[in-house]
N, C-alpha and C positions, 0 to 999 in steps of 0.2 A: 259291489261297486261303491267307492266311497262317496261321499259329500261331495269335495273337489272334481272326480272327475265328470262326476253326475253332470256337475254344473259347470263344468266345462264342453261337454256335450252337448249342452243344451245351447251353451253360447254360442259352439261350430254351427249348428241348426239355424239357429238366431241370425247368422252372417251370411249362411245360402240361403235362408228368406230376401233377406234386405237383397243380396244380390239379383235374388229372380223375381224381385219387384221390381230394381231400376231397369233390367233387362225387358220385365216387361210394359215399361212405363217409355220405352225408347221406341218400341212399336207405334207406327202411326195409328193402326186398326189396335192398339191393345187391347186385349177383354178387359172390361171393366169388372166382372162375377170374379173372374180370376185371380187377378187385381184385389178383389175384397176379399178371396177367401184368405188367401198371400199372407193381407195384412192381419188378418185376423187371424191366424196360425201363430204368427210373431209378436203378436200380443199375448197370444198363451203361452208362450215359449218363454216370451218377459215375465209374466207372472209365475211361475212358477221358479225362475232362478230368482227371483226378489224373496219369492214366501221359503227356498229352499237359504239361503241367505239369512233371514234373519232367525231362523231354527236354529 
């Protein structure tokens, strides 16, 4: 797999996160753990196309 599409993958990933945060941020009851694991997957998901980027 190359560079580009690596990190282009990762960015498709990156976009069904944010999605299934606002999704679950529109829930009256949302899980809050959920919610934090969510965002914290999409932070890793950032970090690694920023460190695969500047490679």
């Amino acid at each position: 797999m190359s560079l580009e599409s690596r990190i282009k993958e990762l960015s498709e990933r990156h976009k069904r996160l944010d999605a299934a945060i606002a999704a679950e941020l529109k829930h009256p009851a949302g899980d809050d753990v959920r919610i934090h694991e969510l965002k914290r997957k999409k932070l890793r998901l950032k970090d690694e196309i920023a460190s695969l980027r500047t490679n």
